[in-house]
KOLDO-158725 format. One line per 8 residues: number of its first residue (from 1); their letters; for each residue x negated, y negated, z negated of C-alpha. Coordinates in steps of 0.2 Angstrom, whole numbers, plus 2048, in hexadecimal, padded with zeros to 3 digits. Each point is the difference from the previous one (the first is absolute). Example, Ala and Ser with C-alpha at 12.3 -4.5 7.8 and 13.67 -1.06 7.14 Angstrom:
BEGIN
1	as	7C2 816 7D9 | 7FA 7EF 803
This chain:
BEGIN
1	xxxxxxxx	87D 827 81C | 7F5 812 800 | 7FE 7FE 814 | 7F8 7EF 800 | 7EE 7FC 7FE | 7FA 7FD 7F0 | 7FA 7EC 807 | 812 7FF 805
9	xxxxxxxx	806 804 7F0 | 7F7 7F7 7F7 | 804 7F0 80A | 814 805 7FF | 7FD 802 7ED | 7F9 7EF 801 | 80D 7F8 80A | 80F 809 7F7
17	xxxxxxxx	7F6 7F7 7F0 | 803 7F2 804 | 810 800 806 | 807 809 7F1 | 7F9 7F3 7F5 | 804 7F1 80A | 812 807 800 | 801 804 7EE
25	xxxxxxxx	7F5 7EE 7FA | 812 7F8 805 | 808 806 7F2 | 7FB 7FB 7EE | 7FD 814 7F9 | 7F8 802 811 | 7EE 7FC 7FB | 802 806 7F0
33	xxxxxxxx	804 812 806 | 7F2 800 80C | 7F4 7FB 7F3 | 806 80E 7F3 | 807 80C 80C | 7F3 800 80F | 7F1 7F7 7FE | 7FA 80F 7F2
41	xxxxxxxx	7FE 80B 811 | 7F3 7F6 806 | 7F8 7FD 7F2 | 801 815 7FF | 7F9 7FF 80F | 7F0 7F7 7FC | 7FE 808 7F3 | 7FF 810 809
49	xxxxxxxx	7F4 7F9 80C | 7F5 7FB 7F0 | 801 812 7FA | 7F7 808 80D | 7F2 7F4 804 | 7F3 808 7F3 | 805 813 806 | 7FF 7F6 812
57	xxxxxxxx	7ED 7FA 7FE | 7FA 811 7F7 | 807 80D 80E | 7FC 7F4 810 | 7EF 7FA 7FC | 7FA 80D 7F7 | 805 80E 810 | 7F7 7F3 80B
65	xxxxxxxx	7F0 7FF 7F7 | 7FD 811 7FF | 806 802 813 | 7EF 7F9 803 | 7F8 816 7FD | 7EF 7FA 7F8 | 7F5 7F2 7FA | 7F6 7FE 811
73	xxxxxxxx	810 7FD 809 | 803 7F5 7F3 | 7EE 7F5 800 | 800 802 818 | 80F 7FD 808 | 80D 801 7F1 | 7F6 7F0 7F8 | 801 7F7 813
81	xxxxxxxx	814 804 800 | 805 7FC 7EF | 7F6 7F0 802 | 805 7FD 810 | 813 802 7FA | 7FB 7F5 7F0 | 7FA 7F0 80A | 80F 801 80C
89	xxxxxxxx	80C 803 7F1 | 7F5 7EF 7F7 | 804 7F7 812 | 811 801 800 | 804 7FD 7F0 | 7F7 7F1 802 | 80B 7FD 80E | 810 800 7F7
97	xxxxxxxx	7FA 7F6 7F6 | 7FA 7F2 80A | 811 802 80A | 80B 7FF 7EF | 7F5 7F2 7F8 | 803 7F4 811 | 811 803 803 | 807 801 7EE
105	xxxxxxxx	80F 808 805 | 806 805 7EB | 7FE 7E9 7FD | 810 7FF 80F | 80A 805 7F1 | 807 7F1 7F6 | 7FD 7FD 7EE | 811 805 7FA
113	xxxxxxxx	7FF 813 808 | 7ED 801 7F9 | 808 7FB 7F1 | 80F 80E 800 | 7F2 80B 802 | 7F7 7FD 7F2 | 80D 800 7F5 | 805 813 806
121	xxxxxxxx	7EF 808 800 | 7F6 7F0 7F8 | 7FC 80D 7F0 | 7F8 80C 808 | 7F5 7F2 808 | 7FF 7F9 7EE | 7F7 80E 7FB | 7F6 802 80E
129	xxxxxxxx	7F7 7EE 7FF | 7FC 805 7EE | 7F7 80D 805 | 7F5 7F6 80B | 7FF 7F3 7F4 | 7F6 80E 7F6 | 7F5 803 80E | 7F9 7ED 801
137	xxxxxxxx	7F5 804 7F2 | 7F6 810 806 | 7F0 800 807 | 7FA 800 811 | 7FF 813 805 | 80F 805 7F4 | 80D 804 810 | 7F2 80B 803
145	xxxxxxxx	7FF 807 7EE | 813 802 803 | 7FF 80C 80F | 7F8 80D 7F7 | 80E 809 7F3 | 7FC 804 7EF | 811 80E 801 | 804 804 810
153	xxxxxxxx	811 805 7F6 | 803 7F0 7FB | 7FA 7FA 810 | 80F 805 80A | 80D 7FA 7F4 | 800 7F0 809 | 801 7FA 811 | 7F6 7EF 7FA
161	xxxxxxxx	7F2 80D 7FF | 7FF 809 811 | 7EF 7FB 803 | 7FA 80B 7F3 | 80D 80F 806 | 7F7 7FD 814 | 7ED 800 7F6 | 805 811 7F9
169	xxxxxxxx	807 806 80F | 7F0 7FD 80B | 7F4 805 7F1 | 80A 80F 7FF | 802 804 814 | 7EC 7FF 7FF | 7FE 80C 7F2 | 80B 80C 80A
177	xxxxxxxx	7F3 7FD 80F | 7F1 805 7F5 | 806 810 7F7 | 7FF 80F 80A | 80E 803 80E | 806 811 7F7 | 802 7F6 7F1 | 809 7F2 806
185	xxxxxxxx	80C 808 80D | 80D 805 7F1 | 800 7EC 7FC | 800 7F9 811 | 80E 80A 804 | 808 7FC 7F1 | 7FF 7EE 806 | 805 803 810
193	xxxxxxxx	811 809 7FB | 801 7F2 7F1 | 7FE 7F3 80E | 80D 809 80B | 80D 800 7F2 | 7FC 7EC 7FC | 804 7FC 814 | 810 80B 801
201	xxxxxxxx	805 7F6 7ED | 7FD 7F0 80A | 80D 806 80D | 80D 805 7F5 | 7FD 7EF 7F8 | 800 7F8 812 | 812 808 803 | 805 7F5 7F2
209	xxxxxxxx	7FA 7ED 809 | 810 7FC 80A | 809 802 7F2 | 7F2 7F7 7F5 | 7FE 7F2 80D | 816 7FF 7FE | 7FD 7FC 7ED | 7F0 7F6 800
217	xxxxxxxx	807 7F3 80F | 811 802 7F7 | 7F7 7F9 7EF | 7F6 7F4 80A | 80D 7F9 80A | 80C 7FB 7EF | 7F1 7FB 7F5 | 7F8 7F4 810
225	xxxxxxxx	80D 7FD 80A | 7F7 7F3 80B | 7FC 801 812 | 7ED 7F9 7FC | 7FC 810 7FB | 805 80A 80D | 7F9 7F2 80E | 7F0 803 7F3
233	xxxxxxxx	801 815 803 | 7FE 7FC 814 | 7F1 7F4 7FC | 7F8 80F 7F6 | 804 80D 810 | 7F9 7F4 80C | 7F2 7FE 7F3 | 7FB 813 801
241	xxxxxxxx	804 803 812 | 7F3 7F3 806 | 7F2 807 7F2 | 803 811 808 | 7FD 7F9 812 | 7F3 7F7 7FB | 7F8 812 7F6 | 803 80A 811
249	xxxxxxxx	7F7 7F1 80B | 7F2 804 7F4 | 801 810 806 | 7FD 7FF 811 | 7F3 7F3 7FD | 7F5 80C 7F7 | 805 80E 80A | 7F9 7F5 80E
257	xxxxxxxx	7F1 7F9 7F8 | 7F9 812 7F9 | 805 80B 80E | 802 7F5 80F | 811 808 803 | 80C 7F2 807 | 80F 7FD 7F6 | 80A 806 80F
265	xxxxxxxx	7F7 813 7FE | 805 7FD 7EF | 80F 7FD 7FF | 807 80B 80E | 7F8 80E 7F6 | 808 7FF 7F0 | 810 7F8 805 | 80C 811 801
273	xxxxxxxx	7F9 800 7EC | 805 7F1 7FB | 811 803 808 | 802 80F 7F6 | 7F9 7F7 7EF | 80D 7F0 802 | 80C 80D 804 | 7FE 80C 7F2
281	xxxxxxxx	7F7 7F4 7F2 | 7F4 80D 7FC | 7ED 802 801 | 800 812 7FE | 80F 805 80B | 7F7 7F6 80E | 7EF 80A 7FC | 800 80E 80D
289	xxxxxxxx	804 7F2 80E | 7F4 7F5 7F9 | 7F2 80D 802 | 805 807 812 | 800 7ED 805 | 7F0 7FC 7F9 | 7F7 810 807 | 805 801 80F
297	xxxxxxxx	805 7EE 806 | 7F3 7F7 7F6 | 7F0 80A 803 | 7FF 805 7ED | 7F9 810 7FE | 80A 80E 7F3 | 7F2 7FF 7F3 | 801 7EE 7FE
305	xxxxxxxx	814 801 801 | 805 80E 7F6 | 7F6 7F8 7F1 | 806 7ED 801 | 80F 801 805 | 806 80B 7F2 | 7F7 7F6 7F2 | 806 7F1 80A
313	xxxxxxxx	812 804 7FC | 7FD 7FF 7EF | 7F3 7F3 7FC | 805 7F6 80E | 80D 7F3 7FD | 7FD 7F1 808 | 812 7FB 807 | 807 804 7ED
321	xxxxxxxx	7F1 7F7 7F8 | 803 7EF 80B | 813 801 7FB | 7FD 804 7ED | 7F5 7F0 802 | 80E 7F5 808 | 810 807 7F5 | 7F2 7FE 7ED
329	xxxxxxxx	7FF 7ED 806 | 810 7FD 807 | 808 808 7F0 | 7F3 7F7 7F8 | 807 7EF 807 | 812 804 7FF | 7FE 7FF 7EB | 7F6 7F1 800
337	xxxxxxxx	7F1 808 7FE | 7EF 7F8 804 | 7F3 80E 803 | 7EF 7FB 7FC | 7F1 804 80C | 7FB 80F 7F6 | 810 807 7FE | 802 803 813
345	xxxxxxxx	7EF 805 801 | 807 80F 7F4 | 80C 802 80D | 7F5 805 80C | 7F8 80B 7F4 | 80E 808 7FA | 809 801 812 | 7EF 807 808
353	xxxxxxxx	800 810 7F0 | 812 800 802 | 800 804 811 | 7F3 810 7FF | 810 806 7F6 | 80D 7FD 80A | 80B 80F 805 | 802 7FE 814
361	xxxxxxxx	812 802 800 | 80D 7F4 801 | 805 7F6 7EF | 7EF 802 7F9 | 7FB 7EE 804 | 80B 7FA 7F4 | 7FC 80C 7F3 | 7ED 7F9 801
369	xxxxxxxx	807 7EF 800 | 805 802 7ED | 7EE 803 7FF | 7FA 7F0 806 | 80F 7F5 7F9 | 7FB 80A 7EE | 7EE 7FA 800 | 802 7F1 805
377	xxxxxxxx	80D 7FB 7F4 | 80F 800 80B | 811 804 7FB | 803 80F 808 | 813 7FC 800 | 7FB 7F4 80E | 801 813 809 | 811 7F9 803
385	xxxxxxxx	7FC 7F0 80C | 7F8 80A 80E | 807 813 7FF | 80F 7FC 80C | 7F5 7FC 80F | 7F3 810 7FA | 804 80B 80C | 7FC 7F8 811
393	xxxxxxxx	7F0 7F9 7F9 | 7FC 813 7FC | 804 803 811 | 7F2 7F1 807 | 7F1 804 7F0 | 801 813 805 | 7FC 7FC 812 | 7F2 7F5 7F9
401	xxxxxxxx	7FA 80D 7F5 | 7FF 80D 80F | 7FB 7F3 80B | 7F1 7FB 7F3 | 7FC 815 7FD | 7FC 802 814 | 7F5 7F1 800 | 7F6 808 7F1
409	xxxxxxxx	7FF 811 808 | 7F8 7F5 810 | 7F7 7F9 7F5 | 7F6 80E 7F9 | 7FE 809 80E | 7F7 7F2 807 | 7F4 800 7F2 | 7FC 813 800
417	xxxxxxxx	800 802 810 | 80F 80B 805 | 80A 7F2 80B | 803 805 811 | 7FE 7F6 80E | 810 805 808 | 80D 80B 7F8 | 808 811 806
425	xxxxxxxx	811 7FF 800 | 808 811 7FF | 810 805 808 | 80E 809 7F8 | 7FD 80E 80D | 7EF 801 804 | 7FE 813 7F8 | 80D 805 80A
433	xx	7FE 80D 80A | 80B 800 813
């Protein structure tokens, strides 16, 4: 099991799932067992994934705010990038969306599995759709109000308010930006060892998925033993696959429009990067690729490079953002849930800030999917519907997301002047001496 890929076994965990459960829902303890014995796993498994998301957004988005050395950085080309990333980021979510809203793919399921749902995790939801109800009766600018915490303390006791937890984090990377850099090299690098310890947490917790996927599909296949669901769960995969095509046509079409690079130029530029990203599921392991590709095969200059890329695998998480959109709604749909206009317009709010924070390693989507399902008064329990198939969408978001970084960089160089008209490609060998 140690010599597989994690993918693989996470996708054999899922298999074996269901198997086990399908076996064991034949006899009469069978679901009984899995319910009492098995299915706490899982939900041990969520819960772990819940823990670290506050310590997640502090450490990431705090390191990559103060990444950006000074506040004229900041205002020039750093206000350019992190806009530039922002607007992509509102794009795709938007995306997802649209794609989730057309095709419906959580109303596939019938009534009597939406309604096996609700009885397992309706109380959470319950309590959930109170809390909105209380929210009716504020004012116009109180989700604004709400952004800004009165404890950052109390702040982080809660998921439900990780907008607060991001505000804190960008107010307080900005602060670090503005004190003297004597002063605020003990804290930064504090940060950066904090958010060194939060990633290798998230790995030791992503060695637990295959056997937290074998619970949760276990639980899933005995509590909602219809095939609709599963013929739903294909519906939801197609549903983010085409969103992320449609996200990396975008690309090339602005790529194409702002620097009159052909998508062809594009793409055979930073193809060997979205290889490696699909193949490893991580921004940041994909980084050094990422930058030598953009250099030296798409004309961007180091300056421009070494400062968006960087920023870009932490702020910039387009492919993750467009499938935190799809899996809200389709969870969304799969209770019988109708959101409301504004509700999804919190979505992309939430998704868009979520993202900034987004560690780039592989499981971290889905720790950031809490977020979003949080505010916008999903049960996060729903966790369960979509985490089987997790995996090879990380695989396809992570190549959006590096995909979405190069254009960005091109992007910016364009504007400040430091695109080249052709690239110099370097050779392994060429300071080598015969």
């Amino acid at each position: 099991m140690k010599k597989l890929a994690l993918h693989w076994q996470i996708l054999l965990g899922m298999a074996l799932g269901v198997i086990f459960a399908l076996i064991l829902s034949n006899f009469e303890w069978g679901s009984g067992f899995i319910s009492n014995w098995i299915k706490p796993f899982g939900t041990i498994f969520i819960n772990a994934l819940k823990l670290i998301a506050v310590p997640l957004i502090l450490a990431s988005l705090i390191k990559g705010v103060s990444d950006l050395k000074d506040i004229s950085k900041l205002s020039q080309m750093g206000a350019r990038t992190i806009l530039t990333y922002i607007a992509t980021t509102i794009i795709a979510v938007s995306i997802g969306l649209g794609v989730v809203n057309l095709v419906k793919p959580g109303n596939t399921i019938t009534e009597e599995t939406r309604e096996e749902l609700v009885a397992s995790y309706g109380g959470e939801a319950d309590l959930k759709r109170q809390d909105a109800e209380k929210q009716k009766n504020a004012g116009p600018l109180q989700a604004l109000v709400d952004i800004v915490p009165g404890n950052i303390i109390g702040a982080s006791s809660s998921n439900s308010n990780m907008l607060q937890v991001i505000f804190f984090a960008i107010f307080f990377g900005i602060g670090l930006i503005l004190i003297p850099e004597k002063t605020a090299q003990p804290v930064k690098s504090f940060f950066d060892g904090f958010n060194e310890v939060i990633l290798k947490m998230i790995d030791i917790i992503m060695l637990a998925a295959p056997y937290g996927v074998f619970a949760l599909l276990a639980a899933l296949v005995v509590e909602s033993p219809s095939a609709d669901l599963f013929a739903a769960l294909a519906m939801y995969a197609l549903c983010v696959i085409s969103g992320l095509l449609l996200m990396i046509g975008v690309y090339i079409l602005i790529v194409w429009i702002f620097t009159k690079k052909s998508p062809k130029f594009f793409l055979n530029g930073i193809s060997p990067a979205q290889l490696l990203a699909f193949s490893t599921s991580s921004s940041a392991a994909t980084l050094p690729v990422t930058m030598e590709r953009v250099e030296e095969h798409l004309g961007v200059e180091k300056e421009v490079s070494s400062f968006v890329l960087p920023i870009g695998a932490t702020i910039n998480m387009d492919g993750t953002s467009l499938y935190q959109a799809v899996a809200a709604v389709f969870i969304a749909q799969a209770f019988g849930m109708d959101l409301s206009f504004t509700t999804q317009l919190g979505i992309i709010a939430t998704a868009t800030l979520a993202s900034i924070g987004s560690a780039a390693v592989p499981g971290a989507g889905m720790v950031m999917l809490v977020i979003v399902l949080a505010q916008a008064g999903i049960p996060e329990a729903g966790l369960a519907l979509i985490f089987a198939i997790d995996r090879p969408l990380d695989m396809c978001r992570t190549t959006v997301n590096v995909t979405g970084d190069a254009s960005v960089s091109m992007l910016v160089a364009k504007a400040v002047g430091r695109l080249r008209d052709q690239p110099f490609v370097k050779n392994w060998n060429d300071n080598y001496k015969k």
